[in-house]
C-alpha positions in Angstrom: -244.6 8.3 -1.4 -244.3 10.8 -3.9 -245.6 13.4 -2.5 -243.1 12.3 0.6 -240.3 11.9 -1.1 -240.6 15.1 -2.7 -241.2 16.7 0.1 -238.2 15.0 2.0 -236.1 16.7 -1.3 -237.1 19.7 -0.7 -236.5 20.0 2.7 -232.9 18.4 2.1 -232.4 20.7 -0.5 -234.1 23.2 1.9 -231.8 22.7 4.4 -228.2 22.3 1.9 -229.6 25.9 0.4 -230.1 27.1 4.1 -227.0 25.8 5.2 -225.0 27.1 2.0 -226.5 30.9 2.9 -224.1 31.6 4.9 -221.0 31.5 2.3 -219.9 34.6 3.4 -217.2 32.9 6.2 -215.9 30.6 3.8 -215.4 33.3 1.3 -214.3 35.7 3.9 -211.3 33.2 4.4 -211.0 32.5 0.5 -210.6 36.1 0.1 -208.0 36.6 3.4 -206.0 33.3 2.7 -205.7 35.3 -1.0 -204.9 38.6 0.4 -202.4 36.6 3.2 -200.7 34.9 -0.6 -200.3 38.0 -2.1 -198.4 39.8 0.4 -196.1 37.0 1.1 -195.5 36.8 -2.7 -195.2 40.4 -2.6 -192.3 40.2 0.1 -190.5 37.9 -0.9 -190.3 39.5 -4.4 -189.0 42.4 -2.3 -186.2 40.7 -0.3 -185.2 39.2 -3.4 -185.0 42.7 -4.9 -183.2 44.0 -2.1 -180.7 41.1 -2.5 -180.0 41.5 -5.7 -179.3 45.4 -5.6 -177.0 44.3 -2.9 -175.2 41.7 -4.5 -174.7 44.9 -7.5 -174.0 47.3 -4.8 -171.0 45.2 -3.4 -169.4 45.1 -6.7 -169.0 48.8 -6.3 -165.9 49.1 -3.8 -165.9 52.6 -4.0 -169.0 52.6 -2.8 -168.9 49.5 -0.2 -165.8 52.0 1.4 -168.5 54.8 1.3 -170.8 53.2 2.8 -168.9 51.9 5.7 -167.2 55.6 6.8 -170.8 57.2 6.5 -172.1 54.4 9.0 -168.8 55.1 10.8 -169.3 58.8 11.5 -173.0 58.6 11.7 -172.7 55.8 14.7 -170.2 58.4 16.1 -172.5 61.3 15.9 -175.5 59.4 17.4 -173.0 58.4 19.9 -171.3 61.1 20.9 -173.8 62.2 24.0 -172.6 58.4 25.3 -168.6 58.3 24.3 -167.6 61.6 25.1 -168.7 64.3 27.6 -170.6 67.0 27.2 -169.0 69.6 29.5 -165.5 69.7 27.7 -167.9 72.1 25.2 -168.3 74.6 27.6 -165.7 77.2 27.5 -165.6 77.5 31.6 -164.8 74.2 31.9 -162.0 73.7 29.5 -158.8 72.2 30.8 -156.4 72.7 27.9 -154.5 75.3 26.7 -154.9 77.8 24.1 -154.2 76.2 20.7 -151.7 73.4 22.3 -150.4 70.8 20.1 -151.6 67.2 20.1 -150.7 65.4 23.0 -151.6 62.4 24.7 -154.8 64.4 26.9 -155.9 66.1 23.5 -155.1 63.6 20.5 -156.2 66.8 18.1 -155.3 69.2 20.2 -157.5 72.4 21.6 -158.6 75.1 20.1 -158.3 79.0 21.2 -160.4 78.1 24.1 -158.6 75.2 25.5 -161.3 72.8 24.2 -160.4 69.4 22.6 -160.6 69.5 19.2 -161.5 65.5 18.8 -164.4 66.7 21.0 -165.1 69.8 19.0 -165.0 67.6 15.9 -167.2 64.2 17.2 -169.9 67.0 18.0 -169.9 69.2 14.6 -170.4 65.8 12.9 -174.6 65.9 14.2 -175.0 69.2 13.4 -173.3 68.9 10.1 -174.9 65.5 9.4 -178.1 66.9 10.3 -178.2 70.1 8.5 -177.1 68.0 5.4 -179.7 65.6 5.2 -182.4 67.7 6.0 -181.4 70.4 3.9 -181.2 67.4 1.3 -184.5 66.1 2.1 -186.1 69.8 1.9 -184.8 70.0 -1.5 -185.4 66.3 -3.1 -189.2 67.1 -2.3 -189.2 70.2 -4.0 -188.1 69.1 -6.8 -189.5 65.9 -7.5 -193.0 67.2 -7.1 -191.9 70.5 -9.0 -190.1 67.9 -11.6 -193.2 65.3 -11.9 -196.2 68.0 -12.2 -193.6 69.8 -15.1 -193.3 66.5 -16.7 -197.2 65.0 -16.3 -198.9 68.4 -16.6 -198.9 70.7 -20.4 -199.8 73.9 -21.3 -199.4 77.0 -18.9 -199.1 75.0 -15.7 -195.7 73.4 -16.9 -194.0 76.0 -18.9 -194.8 78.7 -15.4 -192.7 75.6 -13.4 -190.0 75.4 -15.6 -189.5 79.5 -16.2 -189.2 79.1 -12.1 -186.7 76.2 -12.1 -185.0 78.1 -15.0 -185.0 81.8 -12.8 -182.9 79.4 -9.6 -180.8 77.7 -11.9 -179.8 81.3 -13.4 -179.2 83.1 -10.0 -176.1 81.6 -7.9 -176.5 79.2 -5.6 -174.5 80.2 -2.8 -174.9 83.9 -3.4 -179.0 83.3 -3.4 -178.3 80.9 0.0 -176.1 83.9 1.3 -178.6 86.7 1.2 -181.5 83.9 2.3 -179.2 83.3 5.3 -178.6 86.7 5.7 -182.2 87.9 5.4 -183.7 85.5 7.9 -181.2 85.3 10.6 -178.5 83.2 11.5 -179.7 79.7 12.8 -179.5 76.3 12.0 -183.4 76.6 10.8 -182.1 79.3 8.3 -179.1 77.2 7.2 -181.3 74.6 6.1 -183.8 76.4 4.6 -181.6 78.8 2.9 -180.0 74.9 1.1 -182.9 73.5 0.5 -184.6 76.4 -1.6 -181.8 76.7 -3.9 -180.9 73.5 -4.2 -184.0 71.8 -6.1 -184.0 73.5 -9.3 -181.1 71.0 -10.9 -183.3 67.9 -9.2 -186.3 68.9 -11.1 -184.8 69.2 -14.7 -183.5 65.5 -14.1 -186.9 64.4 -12.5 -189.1 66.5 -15.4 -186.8 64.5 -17.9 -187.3 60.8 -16.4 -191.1 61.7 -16.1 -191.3 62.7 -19.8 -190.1 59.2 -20.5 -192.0 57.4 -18.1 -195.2 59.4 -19.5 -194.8 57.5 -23.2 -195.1 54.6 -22.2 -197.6 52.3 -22.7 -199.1 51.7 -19.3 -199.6 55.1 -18.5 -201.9 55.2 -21.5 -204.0 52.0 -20.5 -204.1 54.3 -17.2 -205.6 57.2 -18.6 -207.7 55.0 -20.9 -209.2 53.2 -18.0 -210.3 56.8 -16.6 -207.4 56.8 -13.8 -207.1 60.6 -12.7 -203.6 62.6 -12.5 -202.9 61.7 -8.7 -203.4 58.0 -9.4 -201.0 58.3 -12.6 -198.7 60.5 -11.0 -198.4 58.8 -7.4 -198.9 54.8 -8.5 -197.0 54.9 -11.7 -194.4 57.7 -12.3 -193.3 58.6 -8.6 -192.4 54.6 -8.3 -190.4 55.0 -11.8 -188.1 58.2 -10.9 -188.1 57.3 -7.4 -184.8 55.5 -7.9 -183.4 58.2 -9.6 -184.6 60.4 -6.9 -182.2 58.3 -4.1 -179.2 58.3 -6.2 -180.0 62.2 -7.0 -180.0 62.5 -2.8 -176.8 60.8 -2.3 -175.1 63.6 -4.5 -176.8 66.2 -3.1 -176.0 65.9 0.5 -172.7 66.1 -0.5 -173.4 69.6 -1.5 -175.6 70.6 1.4 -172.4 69.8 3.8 -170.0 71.8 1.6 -172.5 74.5 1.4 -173.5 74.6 5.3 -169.8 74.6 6.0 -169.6 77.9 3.3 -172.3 79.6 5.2 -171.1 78.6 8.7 -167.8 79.8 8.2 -168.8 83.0 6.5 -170.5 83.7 10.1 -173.8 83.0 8.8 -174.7 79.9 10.5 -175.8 79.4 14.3 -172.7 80.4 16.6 -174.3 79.0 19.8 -173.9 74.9 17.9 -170.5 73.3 17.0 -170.3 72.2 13.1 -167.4 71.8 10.6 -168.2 74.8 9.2 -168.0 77.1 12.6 -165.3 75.1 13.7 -163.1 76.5 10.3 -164.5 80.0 10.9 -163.3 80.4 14.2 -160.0 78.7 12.9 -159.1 81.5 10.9 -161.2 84.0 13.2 -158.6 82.9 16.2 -155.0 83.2 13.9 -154.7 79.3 13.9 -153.8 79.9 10.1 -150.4 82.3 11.1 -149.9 80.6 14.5 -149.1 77.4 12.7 -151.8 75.3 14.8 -153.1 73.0 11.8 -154.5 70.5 14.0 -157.4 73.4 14.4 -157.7 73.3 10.5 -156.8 70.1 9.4 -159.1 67.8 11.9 -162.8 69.9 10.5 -161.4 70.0 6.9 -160.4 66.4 6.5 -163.6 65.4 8.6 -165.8 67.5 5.6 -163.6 66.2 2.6 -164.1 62.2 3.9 -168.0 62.2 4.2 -168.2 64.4 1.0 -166.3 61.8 -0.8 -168.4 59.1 0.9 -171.7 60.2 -0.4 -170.4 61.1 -3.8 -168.9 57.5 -3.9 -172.0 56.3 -2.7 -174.3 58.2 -5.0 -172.1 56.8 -8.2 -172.3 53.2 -6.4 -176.0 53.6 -6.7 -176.5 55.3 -9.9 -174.5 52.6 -11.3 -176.9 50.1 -9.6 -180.0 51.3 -10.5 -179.2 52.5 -14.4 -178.4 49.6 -16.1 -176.7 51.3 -19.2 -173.7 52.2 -17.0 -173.9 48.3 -14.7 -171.2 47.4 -17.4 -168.7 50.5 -17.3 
C-alpha cells in the first residue's frame, strides 16, 4: 500500500509537474496581457497630455486665431487643384485684360497677362507653403542634431561645432542665401536649400543651451552610470526634453523661410516657371503695377504673406507659452 500509494504520488505529481511544463502559454499571455496594460496606460496618459496642452493652447487667442487662418489657407492650397482651374495659369488662355481693376469676373483683378489674380494668389499659397515648411524642416534638423551633439559631446568635437554655428551666425543670412541661390541655380530645390542651410545656426545655440541643462540632471547620470551609450542618452532622454522647444522653435522659423523665399523670389532668384508670393511681387514691380496705380497686383500677394507670417509667429508664441511654464502666467 505503501509502496502503491507512493507510487500513485509520484505519478500525480508526475503528471501536475508534466502538466505544469508547459508554462510557457500561460506566461506568454501574462506577459502580452502586461505589455496590452502598458500601452493602454501609455495612451491614455497621452490623450490626457494632448488635452491638457489644448485646454492651455485655447487660452491663447492669439494663437487659436493663428491657428484657424493657417488651417484656412492650407485647406485652400491643398484645394486649389479642386476649387479653381488650372488653365486660367496659362498665359494663352487668359480672358482678362491687362492689369484691369477688380470686377465682378476677377474679384482681385489680373495681372499684366490678363490672369486672375485670386487665381494667381490661391496657387502661390502651395508653393509658398511648401518652400516654407520644408525649408523649415531642412533647418530644425540641422540644428537640433548640430545643437544636441554640441551640448552632449566636450572637447574638440563641440568647440569645431560651435566655431561653425558661430562662422553662419556671423555671415548674413540673406546675403549667404543670395549667393547659395545664385550659385546653384534658380529653382524651387535651390530656394529651399539655400533657407535651410543658413537658417539653423540660431536653432542650434538654443538647442546646445536646453541640452546643457537637460545634461545635469540627475537621470542622465543614472544613464551613464548604468553603462547607457551616447545614442541611447542622446535619442531616449535629451531629444524627448528639447523636442518641445524644437516645435515652438519651428513655428517661428517658418515665418522666416516665407519672408525669405518671397526675398529671393522677387529678387529673380527663385523658379519663374511656379507661381509664389514672392514671384508674384517681382513681376509686380517688373510689369509697372507700382506707377500704373494697379495695387490689387501688390496688395493681394503682400497681405496674403503678412497674414500667415503673423499666423505662425502668433502660433509659435501660443506654444512657447504652452510648453514653458515660467511664461504660462504672463
Amino acid at each position: 500500500m505503501t509502496d502503491g500509494s507512493m507510487t500513485e504520488d509520484n505519478v500525480a505529481h508526475g503528471g501536475a509537474a508534466a502538466g505544469s511544463a508547459p508554462v510557457a502559454a500561460p506566461d506568454g499571455a501574462a506577459r502580452h496581457e502586461v505589455t496590452t496594460k502598458a500601452a493602454s496606460i501609455a495612451w491614455r496618459r497621452r490623450r490626457a497630455a494632448l488635452a491638457r496642452f489644448w485646454r492651455e493652447y485655447r487660452r491663447h487667442r492669439g494663437g487659436v486665431v493663428g491657428l484657424i487662418i493657417l488651417a484656412a489657407t492650407a485647406v485652400i492650397a491643398l484645394a486649389a487643384p479642386v476649387i479653381t482651374d488650372p488653365d486660367g495659369l496659362d498665359v494663352t488662355k487668359a480672358t482678362g485684360g491687362v492689369l484691369d481693376p477688380p470686377n465682378r469676373e476677377f474679384l482681385l483683378g489680373t495681372d499684366e497677362q490678363g490672369r486672375s489674380v485670386l487665381l494667381l494668389a490661391v496657387w502661390g499659397a502651395r508653393i509658398s507653403l511648401l518652400v516654407g515648411v520644408t525649408a523649415t524642416l531642412l533647418a530644425m534638423v540641422i540644428g537640433t542634431l548640430v545643437g544636441i551633439a554640441a551640448g552632449h559631446f566636450s572637447g574638440w568635437l563641440s568647440a569645431a561645432l560651435m566655431r561653425i554655428t558661430d562662422w553662419f551666425l556671423v555671415l548674413p543670412r540673406l546675403v549667404l542665401a543670395i549667393a547659395l541661390a545664385a550659385v546653384l541655380g534658380p529653382s524651387l530645390l535651390t530656394i529651399i536649400i539655400a533657407i535651410g542651410l543658413t537658417s539653423w545656426p540660431g536653432t542650434a545655440r538654443v538647442i546646445r543651451a536646453q541640452t546643457l541643462a537637460v545634461e545635469a540632471r540627475p537621470y542622465l547620470e543614472r544613464a551613464r552610470a548604468l553603462g547607457a551609450g551616447h545614442w541611447h542618452q542622446m535619442t531616449r532622454h535629451v531629444l524627448p526634453n528639447v523636442m518641445p522647444l524644437v516645435l515652438a522653435s519651428t513655428t517661428l522659423e517658418v515665418a522666416s523661410a516665407i519672408l525669405s523665399e518671397a526675398t529671393l523670389s522677387f529678387l529673380g532668384l527663385g523658379d519663374p516657371s511656379r507661381i509664389s508670393w514672392g514671384t508674384m511681387l517681382s513681376r509686380a514691380y517688373g510689369s509697372g503695377a507700382v506707377t500704373a496705380g494697379s495695387w490689387w497686383y501688390l496688395l493681394t500677394p503682400g497681405v496674403a504673406i503678412l497674414l500667415v507670417v503673423l499666423s505662425f509667429t502668433l502660433c509659435g508664441r501660443a506654444l512657447e507659452a504652452v510648453l514653458n511654464p515660467r511664461l504660462r502666467g504672463r
